[in-house]
N, C-alpha and C positions, 0 to 999 in steps of 0.2 A: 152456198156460193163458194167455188172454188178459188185455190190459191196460183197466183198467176206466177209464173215462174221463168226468168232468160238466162239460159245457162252459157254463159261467157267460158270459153278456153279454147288455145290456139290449136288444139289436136283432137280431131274429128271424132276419134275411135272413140276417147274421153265422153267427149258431148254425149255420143250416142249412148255412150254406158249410163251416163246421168241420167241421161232423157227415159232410158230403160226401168231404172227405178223408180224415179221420180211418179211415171205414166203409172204404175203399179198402185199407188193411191189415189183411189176415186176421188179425192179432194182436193187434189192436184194436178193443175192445166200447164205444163211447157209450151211455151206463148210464140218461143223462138231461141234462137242460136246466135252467139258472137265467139268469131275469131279471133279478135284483140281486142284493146281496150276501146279503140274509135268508134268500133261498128258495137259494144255494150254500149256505149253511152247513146249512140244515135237509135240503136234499139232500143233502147228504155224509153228515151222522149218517141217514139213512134207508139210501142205496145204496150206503155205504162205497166208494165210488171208489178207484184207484190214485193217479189225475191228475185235477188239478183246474185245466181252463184258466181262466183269471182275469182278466177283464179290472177296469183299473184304474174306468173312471167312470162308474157304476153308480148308480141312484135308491136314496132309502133310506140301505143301509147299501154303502160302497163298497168295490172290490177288495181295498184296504189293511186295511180295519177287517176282513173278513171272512177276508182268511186268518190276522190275527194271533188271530181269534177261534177258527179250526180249529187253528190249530197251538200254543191253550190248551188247546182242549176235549180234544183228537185228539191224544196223545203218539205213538199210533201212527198216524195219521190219513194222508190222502194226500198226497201231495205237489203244490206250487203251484207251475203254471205261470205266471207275468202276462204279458198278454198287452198292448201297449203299442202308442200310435202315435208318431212323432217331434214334438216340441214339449212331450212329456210327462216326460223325463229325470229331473226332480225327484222325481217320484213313487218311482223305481223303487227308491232307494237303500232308502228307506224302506218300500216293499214287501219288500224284502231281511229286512231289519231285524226284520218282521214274522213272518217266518219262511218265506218265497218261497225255491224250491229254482231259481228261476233267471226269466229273461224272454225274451220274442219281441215283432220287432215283426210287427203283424198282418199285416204287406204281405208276410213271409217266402214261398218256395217251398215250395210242400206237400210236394215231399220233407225239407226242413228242419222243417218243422212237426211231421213224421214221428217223424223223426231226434229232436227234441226232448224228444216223449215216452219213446220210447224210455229217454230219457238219466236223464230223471226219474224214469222207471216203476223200475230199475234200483238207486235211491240213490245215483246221483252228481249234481253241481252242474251248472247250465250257463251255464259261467263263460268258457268259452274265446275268444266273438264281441268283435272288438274293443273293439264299444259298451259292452257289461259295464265291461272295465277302465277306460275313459275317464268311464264313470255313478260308479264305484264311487274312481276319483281324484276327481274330482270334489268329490263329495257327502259323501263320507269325512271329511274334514272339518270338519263341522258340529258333528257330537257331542262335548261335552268329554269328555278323559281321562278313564278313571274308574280311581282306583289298585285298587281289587278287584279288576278286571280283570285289572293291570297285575302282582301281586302272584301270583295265581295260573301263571303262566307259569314257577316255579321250579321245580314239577313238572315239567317235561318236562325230559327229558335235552337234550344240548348236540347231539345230531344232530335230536331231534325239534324241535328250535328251527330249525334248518336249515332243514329240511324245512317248519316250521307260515309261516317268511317268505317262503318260494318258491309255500305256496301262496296265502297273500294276494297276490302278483304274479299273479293269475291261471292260474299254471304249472298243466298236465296231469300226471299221475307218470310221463309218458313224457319231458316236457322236464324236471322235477325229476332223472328218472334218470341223464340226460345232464349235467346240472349239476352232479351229485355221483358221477358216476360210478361209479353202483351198478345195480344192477337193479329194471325197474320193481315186481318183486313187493316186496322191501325197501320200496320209496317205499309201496307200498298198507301194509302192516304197520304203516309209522310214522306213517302217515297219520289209520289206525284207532286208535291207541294214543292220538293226541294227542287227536283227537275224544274220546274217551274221559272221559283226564286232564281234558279242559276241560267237560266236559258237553255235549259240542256233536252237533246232529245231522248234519249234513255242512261241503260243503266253504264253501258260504255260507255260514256261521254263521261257519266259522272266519275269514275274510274280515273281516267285520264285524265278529269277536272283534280280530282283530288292529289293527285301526283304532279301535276303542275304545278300546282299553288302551295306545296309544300306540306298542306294538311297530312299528309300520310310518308309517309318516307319507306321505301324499300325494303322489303325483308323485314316493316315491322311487325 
């Protein structure tokens, strides 16, 4: 079964370039094209896409406003790629935030690009590139504490707490596993359980949960 794919950006040339690698793996269906943010979200609810490449600055309605608008509408909805250039950093935390299953920058290697969806297509985060952890120190942040947040974390037992700080460090559950010296199937287990407990739909969410709620503090 292939990965269904609507590559959203306001510059045609772009689309087509995407659409050009993308078609390149036999495991990958480009479903359709958006010009702004309006016509991604009205694509989406028509072609139900897997992946939804996203870029950030878009007429209209922009990258930001529209996946936080799919990922209202669309509980089970696709998942949001953004897609980013360097000088735009700011944005991405906040894409995150919105409910973005991870970002690329546009310049990436079309096996990366590949790779990417893949990661997304799957329901895992794509947290791993350095720039991630350094956007997400960063911008982290910004947002005040919120004790609801902070409050809800007594639900997790004292290993999934382990586990939910390693993975705001950006950690894989293959380096969580080595950290704690367990196995990686354990680390996915406790992984899904926490997601769970917190209402969260992946590993960016939890990220984002953990820097909200104070668990984790910037640059630690």
């Amino acid at each position: 079964m292939s990965i269904r794919v609507l590559v959203a950006d306001d510059q045609a040339l772009v689309r087509a370039g995407f659409r050009k690698i993308l078609e390149a793996d036999a495991e990958i269906e480009v479903v359709g094209e958006a010009a702004d943010g309006l016509e991604a979200v009205d694509r989406a609810r028509e072609l139900e896409p897997d992946v939804v490449l996203m870029d950030i600055r878009m007429p209209g309605l922009d990258g930001i406003a529209a996946t936080r608008q799919l990922a209202a509408e669309m509980r089970e909805g696709p998942r949001v790629l953004v897609l980013t250039t360097f000088g735009l950093e700011e944005y991405v935390y906040e894409a995150l935030r919105a409910g973005a299953s991870g970002f690329l920058l546009k310049d990436v290697p079309p096996e990366q690009l590949l790779g990417a969806v893949h990661v997304v297509a799957r329901g895992d985060a794509l947290l791993d590139p350095a720039i991630t952890r350094a956007v997400i120190e960063e911008f982290a942040s910004k947002p005040a504490v919120r004790r609801e947040l902070a409050g809800r974390l007594e639900e997790l037992t004292p290993r999934e707490r382990d586990v939910f700080g390693l993975v705001a460090r950006g950690l894989s559950n293959a380096e969580i596993a080595r950290e704690l010296v367990v196995s990686e199937g354990t680390v996915k287990t406790h992984v899904a359980h926490l997601l769970l407990k917190l209402g969260l739909r992946d590993r960016v969410q939890a990220v984002i949960y953990a820097y909200e709620s104070g668990a984790v503090q910037p640059g630690a």
